[in-house]
C-alpha positions in Angstrom: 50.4 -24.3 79.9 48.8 -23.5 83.1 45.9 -26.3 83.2 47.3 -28.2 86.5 47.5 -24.7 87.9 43.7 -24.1 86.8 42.6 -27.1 88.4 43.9 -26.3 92.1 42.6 -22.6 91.8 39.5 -22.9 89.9 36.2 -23.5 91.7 34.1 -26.7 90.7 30.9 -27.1 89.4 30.1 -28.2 93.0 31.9 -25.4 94.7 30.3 -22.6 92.5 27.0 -24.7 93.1 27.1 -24.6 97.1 28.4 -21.2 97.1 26.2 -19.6 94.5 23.1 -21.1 96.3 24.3 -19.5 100.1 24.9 -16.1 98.3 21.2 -16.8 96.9 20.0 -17.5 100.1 21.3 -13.9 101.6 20.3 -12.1 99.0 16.8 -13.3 99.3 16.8 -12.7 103.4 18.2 -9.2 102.5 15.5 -7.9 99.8 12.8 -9.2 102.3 13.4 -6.5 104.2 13.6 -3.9 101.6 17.2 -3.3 100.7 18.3 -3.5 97.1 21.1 -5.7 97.0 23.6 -6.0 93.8 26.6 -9.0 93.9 29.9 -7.3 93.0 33.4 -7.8 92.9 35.2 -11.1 91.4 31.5 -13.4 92.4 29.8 -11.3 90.2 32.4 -11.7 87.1 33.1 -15.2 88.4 36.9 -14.8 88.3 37.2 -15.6 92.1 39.6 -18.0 93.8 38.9 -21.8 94.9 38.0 -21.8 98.9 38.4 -17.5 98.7 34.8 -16.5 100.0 35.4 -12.7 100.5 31.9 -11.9 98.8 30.6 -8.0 98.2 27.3 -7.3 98.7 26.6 -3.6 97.5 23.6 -2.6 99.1 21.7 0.3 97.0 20.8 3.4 97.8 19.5 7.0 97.2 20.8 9.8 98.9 19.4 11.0 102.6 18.2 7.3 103.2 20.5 6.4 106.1 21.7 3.5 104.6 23.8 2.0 106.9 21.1 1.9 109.7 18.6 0.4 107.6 20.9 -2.1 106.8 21.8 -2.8 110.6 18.4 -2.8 111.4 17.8 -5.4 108.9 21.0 -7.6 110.3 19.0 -7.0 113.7 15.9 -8.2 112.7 17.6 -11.3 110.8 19.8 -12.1 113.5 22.9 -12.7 111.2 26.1 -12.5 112.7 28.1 -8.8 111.9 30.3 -6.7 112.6 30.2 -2.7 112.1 33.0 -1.0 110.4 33.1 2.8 110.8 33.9 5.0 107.8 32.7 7.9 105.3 30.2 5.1 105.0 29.6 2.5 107.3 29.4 -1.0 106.4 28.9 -4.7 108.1 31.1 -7.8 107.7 28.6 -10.4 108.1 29.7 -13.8 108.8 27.2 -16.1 107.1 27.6 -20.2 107.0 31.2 -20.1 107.0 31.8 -17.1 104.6 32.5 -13.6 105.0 30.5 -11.1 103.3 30.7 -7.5 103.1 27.9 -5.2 102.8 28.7 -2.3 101.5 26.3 1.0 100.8 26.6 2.3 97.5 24.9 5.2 96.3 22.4 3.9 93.5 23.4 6.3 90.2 22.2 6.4 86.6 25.4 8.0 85.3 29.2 7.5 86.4 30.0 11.4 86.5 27.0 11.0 89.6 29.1 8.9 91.7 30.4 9.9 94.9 33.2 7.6 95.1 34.8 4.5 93.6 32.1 2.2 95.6 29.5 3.7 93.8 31.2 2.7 90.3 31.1 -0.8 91.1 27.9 -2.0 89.1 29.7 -0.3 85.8 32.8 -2.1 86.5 30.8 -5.7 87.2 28.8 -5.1 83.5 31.7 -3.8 81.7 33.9 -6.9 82.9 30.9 -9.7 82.8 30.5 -7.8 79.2 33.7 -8.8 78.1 34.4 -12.0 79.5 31.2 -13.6 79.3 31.8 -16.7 76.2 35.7 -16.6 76.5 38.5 -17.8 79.1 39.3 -14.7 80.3 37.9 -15.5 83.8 40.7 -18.4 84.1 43.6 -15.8 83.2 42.0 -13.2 85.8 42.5 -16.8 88.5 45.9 -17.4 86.9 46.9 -12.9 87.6 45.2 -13.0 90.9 46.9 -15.9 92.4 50.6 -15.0 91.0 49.6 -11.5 92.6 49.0 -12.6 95.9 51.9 -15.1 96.0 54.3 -11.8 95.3 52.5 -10.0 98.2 51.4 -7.5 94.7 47.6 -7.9 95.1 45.2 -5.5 97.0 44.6 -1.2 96.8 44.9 -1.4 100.3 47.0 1.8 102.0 49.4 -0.8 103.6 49.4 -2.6 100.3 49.7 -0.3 97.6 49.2 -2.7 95.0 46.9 -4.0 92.3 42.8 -4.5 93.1 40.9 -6.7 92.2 39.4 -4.8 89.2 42.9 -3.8 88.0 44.1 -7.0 87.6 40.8 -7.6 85.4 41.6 -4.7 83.3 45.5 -5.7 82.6 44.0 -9.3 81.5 41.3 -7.6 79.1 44.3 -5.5 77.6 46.7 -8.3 77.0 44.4 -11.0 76.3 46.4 -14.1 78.4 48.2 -13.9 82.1 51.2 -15.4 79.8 50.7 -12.3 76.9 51.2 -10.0 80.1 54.2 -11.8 81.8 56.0 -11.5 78.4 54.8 -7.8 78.1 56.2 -7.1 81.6 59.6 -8.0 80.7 59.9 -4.2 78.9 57.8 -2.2 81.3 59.0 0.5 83.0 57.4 4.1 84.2 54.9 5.2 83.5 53.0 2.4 81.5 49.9 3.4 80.2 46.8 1.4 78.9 43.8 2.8 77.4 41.5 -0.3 76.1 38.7 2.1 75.4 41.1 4.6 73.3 39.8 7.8 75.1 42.9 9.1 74.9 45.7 9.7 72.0 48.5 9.6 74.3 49.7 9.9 78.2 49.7 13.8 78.5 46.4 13.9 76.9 45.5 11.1 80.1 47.5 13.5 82.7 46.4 16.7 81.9 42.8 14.9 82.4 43.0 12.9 85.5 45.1 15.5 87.3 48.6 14.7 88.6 47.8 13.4 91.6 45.6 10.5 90.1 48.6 9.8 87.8 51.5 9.5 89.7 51.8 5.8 89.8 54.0 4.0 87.5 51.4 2.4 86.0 48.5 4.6 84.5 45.1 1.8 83.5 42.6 4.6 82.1 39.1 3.1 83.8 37.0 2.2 81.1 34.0 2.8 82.5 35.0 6.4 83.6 37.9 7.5 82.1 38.8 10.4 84.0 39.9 7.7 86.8 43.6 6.0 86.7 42.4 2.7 88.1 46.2 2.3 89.0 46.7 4.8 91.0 47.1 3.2 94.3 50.1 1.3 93.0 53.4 2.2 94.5 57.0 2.3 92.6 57.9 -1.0 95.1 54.5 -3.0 94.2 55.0 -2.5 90.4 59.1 -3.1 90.9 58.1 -6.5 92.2 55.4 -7.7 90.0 58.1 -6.6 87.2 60.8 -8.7 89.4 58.8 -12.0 89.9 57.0 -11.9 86.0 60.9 -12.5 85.0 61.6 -14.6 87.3 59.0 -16.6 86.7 59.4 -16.5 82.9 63.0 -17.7 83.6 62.0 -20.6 85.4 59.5 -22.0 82.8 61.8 -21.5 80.1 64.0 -23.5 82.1 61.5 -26.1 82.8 61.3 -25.5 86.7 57.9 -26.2 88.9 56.2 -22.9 89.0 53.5 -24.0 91.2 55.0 -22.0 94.1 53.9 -18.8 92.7 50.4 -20.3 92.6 49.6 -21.4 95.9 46.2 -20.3 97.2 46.8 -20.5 101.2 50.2 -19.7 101.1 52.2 -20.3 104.4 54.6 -17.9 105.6 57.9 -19.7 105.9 60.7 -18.0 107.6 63.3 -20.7 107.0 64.4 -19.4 104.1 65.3 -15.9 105.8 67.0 -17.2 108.3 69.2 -19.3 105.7 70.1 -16.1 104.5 70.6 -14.4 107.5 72.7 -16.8 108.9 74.7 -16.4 105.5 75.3 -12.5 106.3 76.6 -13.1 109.4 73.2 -11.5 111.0 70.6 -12.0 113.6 66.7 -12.3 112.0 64.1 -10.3 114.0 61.0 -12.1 113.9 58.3 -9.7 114.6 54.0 -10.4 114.6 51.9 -7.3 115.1 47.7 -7.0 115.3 46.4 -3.4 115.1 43.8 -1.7 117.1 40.6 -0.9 115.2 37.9 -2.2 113.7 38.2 -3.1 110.0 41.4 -5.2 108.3 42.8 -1.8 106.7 43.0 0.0 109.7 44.1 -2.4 111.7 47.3 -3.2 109.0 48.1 0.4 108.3 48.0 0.5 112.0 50.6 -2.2 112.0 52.6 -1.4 109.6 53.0 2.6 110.9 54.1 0.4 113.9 57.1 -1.6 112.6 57.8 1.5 110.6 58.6 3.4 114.4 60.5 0.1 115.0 63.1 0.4 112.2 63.1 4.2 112.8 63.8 3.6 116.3 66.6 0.4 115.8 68.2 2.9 113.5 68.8 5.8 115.5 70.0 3.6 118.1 72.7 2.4 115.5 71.7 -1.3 115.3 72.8 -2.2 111.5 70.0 -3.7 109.3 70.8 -5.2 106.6 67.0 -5.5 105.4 63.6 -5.6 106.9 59.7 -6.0 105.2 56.7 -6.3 106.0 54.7 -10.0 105.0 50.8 -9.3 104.9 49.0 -12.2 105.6 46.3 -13.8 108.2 48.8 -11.9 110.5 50.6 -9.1 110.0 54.8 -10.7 110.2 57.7 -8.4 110.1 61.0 -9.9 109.3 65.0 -7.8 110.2 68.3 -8.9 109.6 69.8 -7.1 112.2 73.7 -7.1 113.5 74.0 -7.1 117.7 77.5 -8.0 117.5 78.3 -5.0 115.6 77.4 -2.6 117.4 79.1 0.7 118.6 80.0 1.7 122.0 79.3 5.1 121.2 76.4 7.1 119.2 75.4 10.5 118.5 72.1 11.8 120.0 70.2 14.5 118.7 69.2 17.1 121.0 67.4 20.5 120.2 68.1 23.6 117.7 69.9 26.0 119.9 67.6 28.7 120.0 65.1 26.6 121.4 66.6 27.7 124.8 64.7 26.1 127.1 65.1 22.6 125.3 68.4 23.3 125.5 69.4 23.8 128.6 68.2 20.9 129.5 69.6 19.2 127.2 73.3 20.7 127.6 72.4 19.8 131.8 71.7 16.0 131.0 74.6 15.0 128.8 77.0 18.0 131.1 79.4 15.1 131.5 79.5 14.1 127.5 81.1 15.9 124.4 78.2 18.8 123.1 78.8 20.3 120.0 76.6 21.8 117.1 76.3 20.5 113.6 75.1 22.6 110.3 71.5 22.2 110.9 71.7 24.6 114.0 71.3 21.4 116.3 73.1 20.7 119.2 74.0 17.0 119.6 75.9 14.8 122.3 77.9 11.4 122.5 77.1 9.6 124.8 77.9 5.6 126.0 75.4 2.9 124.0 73.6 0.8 126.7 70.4 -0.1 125.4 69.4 -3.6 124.7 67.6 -4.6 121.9 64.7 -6.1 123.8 64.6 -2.9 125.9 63.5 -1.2 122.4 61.1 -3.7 121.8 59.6 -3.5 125.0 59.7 -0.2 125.1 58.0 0.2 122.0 55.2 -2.2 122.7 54.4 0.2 126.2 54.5 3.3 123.7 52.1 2.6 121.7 49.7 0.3 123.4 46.8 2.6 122.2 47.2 1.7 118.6 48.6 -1.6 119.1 46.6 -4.7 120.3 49.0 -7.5 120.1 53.0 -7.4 119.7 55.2 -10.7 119.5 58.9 -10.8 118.7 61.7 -13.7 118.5 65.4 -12.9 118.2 67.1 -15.8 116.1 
């Protein structure tokens, strides 16, 4: 059913050949120098993407060691090209004949209920997967998942994400046996889904009462085989599993229907605003076209950064009564924001907020700035004013970029 697909995404004996021998080659250079290095992630299960060379290289440890400067030391003394990524941990993107490897510290652990956090799962998660897959196609139906994922901007734990990880996506293929078996399973979900491959559990409360309410409120509950006191769901938001709900119909529609799917399977997927604009034109609305970079040194902070960015920016539009119709956020080599907006239907007038009145300092002023404008208070104890709408919409933007220069390193917009 999906063996052109396979073909486009699936790495060749060739390309697992060169690849496998560079990751090889690392490793070796690594363990020279004493560090205990384990391949994780989707190279280690070899479900991974065609021309995707994100590789994990978990680098073991006990505790009190001071990981992360041996292993800069190490970088040091091999003169690889890296870069250091502050955290709880810190770890080193290392940029290594054309592929990007992470080297993460992971705390080297005999039993699961030792580990100190999710990282330090990961050589549990790699057997337990390779355990299952190993002999079968699974691997391919993993390619088939990830790939749909990532087309319907569904794929990654990431804060700005909220979506499915790698390992998740794993997991939902072990439980329904095909990508195809879990499109057609999809058609009936709704919250909260729960799958327990293991069978630690006899049913959801059992699960909840376990893993503690915070770890379960995601629409979708996956108990973690490996440790099932973990919901390995539980970064995924009501609007990530809405849309992978949305698209597995949609795309189910279309095949039944004969139609190209291949869209939905694209592995460098362009952003193409063409189609917005179509339908912005169609509403009678102007499309904001809106690229932000983050400050900071690692991917996630810099697109949370981002994102908390355009966030302000809707906030902002908003209380300056400019109608939008609709506005998201595309995640991809750049961080691409995209508002249907209406300027021609905007009012002369607004309402301004100004302070509660017995916050009398804040007050006064406020009653002395807007003397010449109608001030009255509303049942929230606030005093508000209306006064004459004169801002721009490129004054905002502007105005928004100088604001928050500190946390912003590059902001581009074009009104359409």
């Amino acid at each position: 059913m999906f063996e052109d697909i396979l073909k486009k995404i699936k790495p060749s004996e060739e390309e697992r050949k060169r690849v496998y021998e560079i990751i090889r080659e690392i490793v070796e250079r690594l363990e020279k120098r004493g560090l205990e290095v384990f391949l994780g992630g989707s190279f280690a299960k070899d479900t991974w993407i065609s021309n995707n060379y994100d590789i994990d290289l978990f680098i073991l440890f006990r505790d009190g060691e001071g990981i992360s400067k041996k292993i800069e030391e190490t970088l040091k003394e091999e003169k690889m090209d890296y870069a250091k990524v502050r955290g709880s941990r810190d770890y080193f993107k290392v940029f290594y004949k054309g592929m990007e490897f992470e080297l993460v510290p992971a705390l080297k652990i005999g039993k699961v209920e030792d580990a100190e956090n999710v990282i330090d799962l990961s050589p549990f998660h790699v057997s337990y997967v390779r355990s299952k897959i190993e002999g079968t196609n699974l691997a391919d139906e993993v390619r088939l998942l990830k790939v749909f994922m990532k087309n319907i901007g569904t794929y990654g734990a990431e804060s700005y994400v909220r979506g499915f990880s790698g390992y998740a996506t794993e997991l939902l293929i072990l439980y329904y046996k095909s990508f195809y078996n879990l499109i057609l399973n999809t058609q009936d979900w709704r919250p909260k889904v729960f799958l327990d491959i293991e069978g630690y559990y006899n049913d959801i409360r059992k699960a909840i009462n376990v893993m503690g309410k915070d770890k379960t409120k995601s629409p979708i509950i996956i108990v973690d085989p490996v440790y099932p006191v973990r919901n390995a769901t539980s970064s995924v938001s009501v609007h990530k599993f809405a849309e992978f709900i949305y698209y597995s119909r949609i795309l189910l529609e279309e095949m039944r229907n004969g139609l190209d799917v291949s869209k939905y399977f694209e592995i460098k997927k362009k952003v193409d605003i063409s189609k917005y604009l179509e339908y912005a034109k169609r509403y009678g609305a102007n499309l904001l076209y809106i690229e932000i970079e983050g400050k900071g040194g690692s991917k996630d902070i810099k697109n949370t950064k981002a994102l908390k960015f355009f966030k302000r920016l809707v906030k902002e539009l908003e209380v300056n009564n400019f109608p939008i119709l609709r506005k998201f956020v595309i995640f991809d080599e750049k961080v691409i924001g995209i508002i249907y907006v209406y300027l021609d239907k905007l009012l002369e007038y607004r309402k301004k907020e100004g302070p509660l009145v017995w916050d009398k300092e804040s007050f006064e002023k406020f009653l002395k700035k807007h003397r010449n404008e109608e001030v009255f208070v509303e049942e929230d104890g606030r005093v508000y004013a209306i006064i004459n709408k004169k801002v721009k919409l490129e004054e905002i933007l502007e105005d928004m970029r100088n604001k928050y220069s500190n946390s912003i390193e590059k902001f581009y917009f074009k009104l359409y």
